[in-house]
Structure formats: structure tokens, C-alpha cells
N, C-alpha and C positions, 0 to 999 in steps of 0.2 A: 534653339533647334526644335524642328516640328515633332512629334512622335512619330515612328513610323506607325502607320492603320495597316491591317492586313484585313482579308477576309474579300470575299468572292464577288458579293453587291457591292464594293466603292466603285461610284461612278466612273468610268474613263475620262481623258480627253481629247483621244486622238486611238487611233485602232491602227493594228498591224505596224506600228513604227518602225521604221528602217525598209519600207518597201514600197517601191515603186508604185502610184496609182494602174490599178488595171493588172497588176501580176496576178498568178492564179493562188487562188486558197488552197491550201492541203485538202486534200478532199475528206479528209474526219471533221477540219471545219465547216464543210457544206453537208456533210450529213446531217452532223448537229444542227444546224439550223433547219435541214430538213424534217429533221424527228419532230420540233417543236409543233406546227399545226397536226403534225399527227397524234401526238401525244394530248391535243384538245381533244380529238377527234375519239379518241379513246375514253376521255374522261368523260363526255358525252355520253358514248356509247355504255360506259359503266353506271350513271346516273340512271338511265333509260332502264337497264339490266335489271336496277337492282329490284322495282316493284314486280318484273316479270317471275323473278328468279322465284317467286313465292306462292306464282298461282295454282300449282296442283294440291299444294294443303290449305290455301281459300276456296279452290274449289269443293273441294272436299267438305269442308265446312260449310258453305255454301247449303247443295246436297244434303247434310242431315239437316240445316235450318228448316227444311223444307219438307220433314218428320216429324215437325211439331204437331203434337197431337195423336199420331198416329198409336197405336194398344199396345203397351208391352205384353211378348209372347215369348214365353221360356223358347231356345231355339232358334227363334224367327231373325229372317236380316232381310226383310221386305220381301215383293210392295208393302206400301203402308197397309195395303188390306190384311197380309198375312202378318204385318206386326216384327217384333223387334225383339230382341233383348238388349243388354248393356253391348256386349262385345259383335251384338249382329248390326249394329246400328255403327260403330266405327267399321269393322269390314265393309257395311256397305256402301258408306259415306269415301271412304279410298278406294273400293272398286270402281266407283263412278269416275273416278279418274284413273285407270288404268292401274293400281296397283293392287297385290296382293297380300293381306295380314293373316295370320294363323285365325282361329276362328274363334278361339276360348280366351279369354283374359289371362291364365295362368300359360299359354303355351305363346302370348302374346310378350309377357315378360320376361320370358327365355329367350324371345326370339333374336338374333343378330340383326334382324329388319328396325328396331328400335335405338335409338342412343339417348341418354341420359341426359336431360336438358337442365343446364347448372346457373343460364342467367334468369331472365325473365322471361314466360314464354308465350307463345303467341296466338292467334281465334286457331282451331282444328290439330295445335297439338293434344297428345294424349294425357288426360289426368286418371292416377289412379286411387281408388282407395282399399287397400289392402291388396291381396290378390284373388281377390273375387268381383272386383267391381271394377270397370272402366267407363271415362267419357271423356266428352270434347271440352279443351279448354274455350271458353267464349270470350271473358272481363274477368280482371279482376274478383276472386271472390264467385267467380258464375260459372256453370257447367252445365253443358248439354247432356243429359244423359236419358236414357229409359234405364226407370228406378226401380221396378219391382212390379210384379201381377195388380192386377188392379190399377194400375198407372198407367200413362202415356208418358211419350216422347214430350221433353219439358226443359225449360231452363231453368236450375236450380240452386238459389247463393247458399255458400256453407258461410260458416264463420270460425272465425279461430277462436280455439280454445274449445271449441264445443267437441262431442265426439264424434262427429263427422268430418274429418279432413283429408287434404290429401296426405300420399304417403309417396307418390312419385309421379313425376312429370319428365313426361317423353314425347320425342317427336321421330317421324318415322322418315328413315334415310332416304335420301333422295328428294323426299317428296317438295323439296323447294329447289327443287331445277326444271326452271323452265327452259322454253328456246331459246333463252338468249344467255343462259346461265355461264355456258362453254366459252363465249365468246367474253364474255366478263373478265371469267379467269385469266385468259389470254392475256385481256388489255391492261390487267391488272400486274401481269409480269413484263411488258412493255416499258409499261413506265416507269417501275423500278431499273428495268435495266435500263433507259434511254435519258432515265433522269441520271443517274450516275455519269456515264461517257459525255453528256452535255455540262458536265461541271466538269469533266476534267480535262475537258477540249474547248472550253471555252474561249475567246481573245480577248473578255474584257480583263484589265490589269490593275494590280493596285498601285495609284500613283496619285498626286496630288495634283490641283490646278494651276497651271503655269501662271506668269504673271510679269 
């Protein structure tokens, strides 16, 4: 005796048995086959989503790249001509994209506009060190910051173990929603739900090949 196989993917050999050629399908089963190019259509769409969803903190970063050089000045958050400080050079680096940060480093790390970033994180989130110093994450090990009077705006590697590190790494809410961020989300509970009812409405059966 054969074992019986269960499970979802055994091929069929013959579909809808016991009906008439041409009778009409339930209509959950023409949905279901209908979801399927949509549910591409979606996946697409979410592939496409996902580099957009990220362009207001590249831009951002973008925008201070483009401070390199420029004088640190107690106060300042540009033009480059009036200069910078640490915490003026990220407010004006997210102003340039539409958003608003407190203006101080210490009133930045209170602020609910920040969340804790706990995996690896990415060019234009925020690196701190202590709470008197802020900068842009860039690579690995590198940070954009303006350092202190007498300094410009500069990319700067710390290394570990030395007394220079960071003490926390944030990124600021929202700032990775772009235009197409909404629609992601969307497509993204589509297919959850569409994947589900397409496997439980399915016709293919499990059965063996005749012979």
C-alpha cells in the first residue's frame, strides 16, 4: 500500500472531478485565481517602494555632504557662510527635507521625533556622543559631524575602544517615508491576506497518478 502524501503542492491529475466540462466555478475560486497577477503586481510594487521609502533621510544626508568644509560656529545651522555647529548642521540637513528637529542635542534626545535604532543603521541616521555631541551616521566606523571651533564640517572614523565613541544611534520618525511608502504598506497586507484565502480555496488536491 502507497503512503498516503498530504500537503498543498502535490501535483494534481485531473481538476474539479465530478463536473461537468464548462460548469461554472464557485466564484472564491475565480477570485483566487484572480488575486494571483495582482498579488505580482503588488510584489513589484513593494520591490520598487522599498528604495523610495528611504529618500528623505538620503536626502538629508545628501544636504549636509554638501557642508563639507564649511566653519564650525557655536549656534550656526547655515549657509555654509554663517557656519554650523554639531546639532545645527543635522537640523539643517532635515530641514532641507521638510522636517523639523529641536535645535540642541540634549532637547534632541528627549525628543519623541527620535526612536532608538537597535539593528545596524544607515548613511543620515543620527549618531551620538554623550549628550552634548551629535552627527550623521555615514559607514561604518565614519561620521559627519562639525567638531568643534576651529574645525569644519568633516567626515570623521572613531574607533572602538578609544574614548571617543558613540553612546547612541537614532533615526528620526518618519523620515523614511517616501511617496510610495503608504502604498507598500498596503501591498504588503494584500498579500498576507490574499495569500491565505488562495490556499484555502485552492482546487488543486492531493491524490496520486492514475495508471
Amino acid at each position: 500500500m502507497r503512503p498516503h502524501i498530504t500537503g498543498k503542492f502535490t501535483l494534481p491529475t485531473y481538476w474539479n472531478a465530478g463536473k461537468e466540462p464548462g460548469s461554472a466555478l464557485p466564484i472564491r475560486r475565480i477570485l483566487a485565481r484572480c488575486a494571483l497577477p495582482l498579488i505580482a503586481v503588488f510584489t513589484v510594487v513593494g520591490m520598487l517602494a522599498a528604495p523610495a521609502s528611504a529618500n528623505r533621510r538620503q536626502e538629508a544626508m545628501a544636504h549636509a555632504m554638501r557642508q563639507v568644509g564649511c566653519p564650525y560656529v557655536w549656534g550656526g545651522t547655515g549657509p555654509c557662510n554663517d557656519g554650523f555647529d554639531c546639532s545645527g548642521l543635522v537640523v539643517a540637513a532635515y530641514a532641507s527635507v521638510g522636517m523639523s528637529l529641536p535645535r540642541t542635542t540634549e532637547e534632541m534626545l528627549h525628543s519623541s521625533k527620535l526612536k532608538v535604532v537597535t539593528g545596524h543603521p544607515h548613511p543620515g541616521m543620527l549618531v551620538f556622543f554623550g549628550s552634548g555631541h551629535v552627527t550623521l551616521y555615514f559607514w561604518r566606523h565614519v561620521v559627519l559631524q562639525a567638531p568643534e571651533p576651529g574645525e569644519n564640517v568633516q567626515l570623521t572614523r572613531w574607533y572602538p575602544g578609544s574614548n571617543w565613541v558613540p553612546t547612541g544611534y537614532y533615526k528620526v520618525r518618519d523620515a523614511g517615508n517616501g511617496p510610495m511608502n503608504g502604498l507598500a504598506r498596503w501591498a504588503h497586507r494584500m498579500i498576507a491576506r490574499y495569500h491565505l484565502r488562495i490556499h484555502n480555496n485552492t482546487n488543486l488536491r492531493d491524490v496520486f497518478p492514475r495508471r
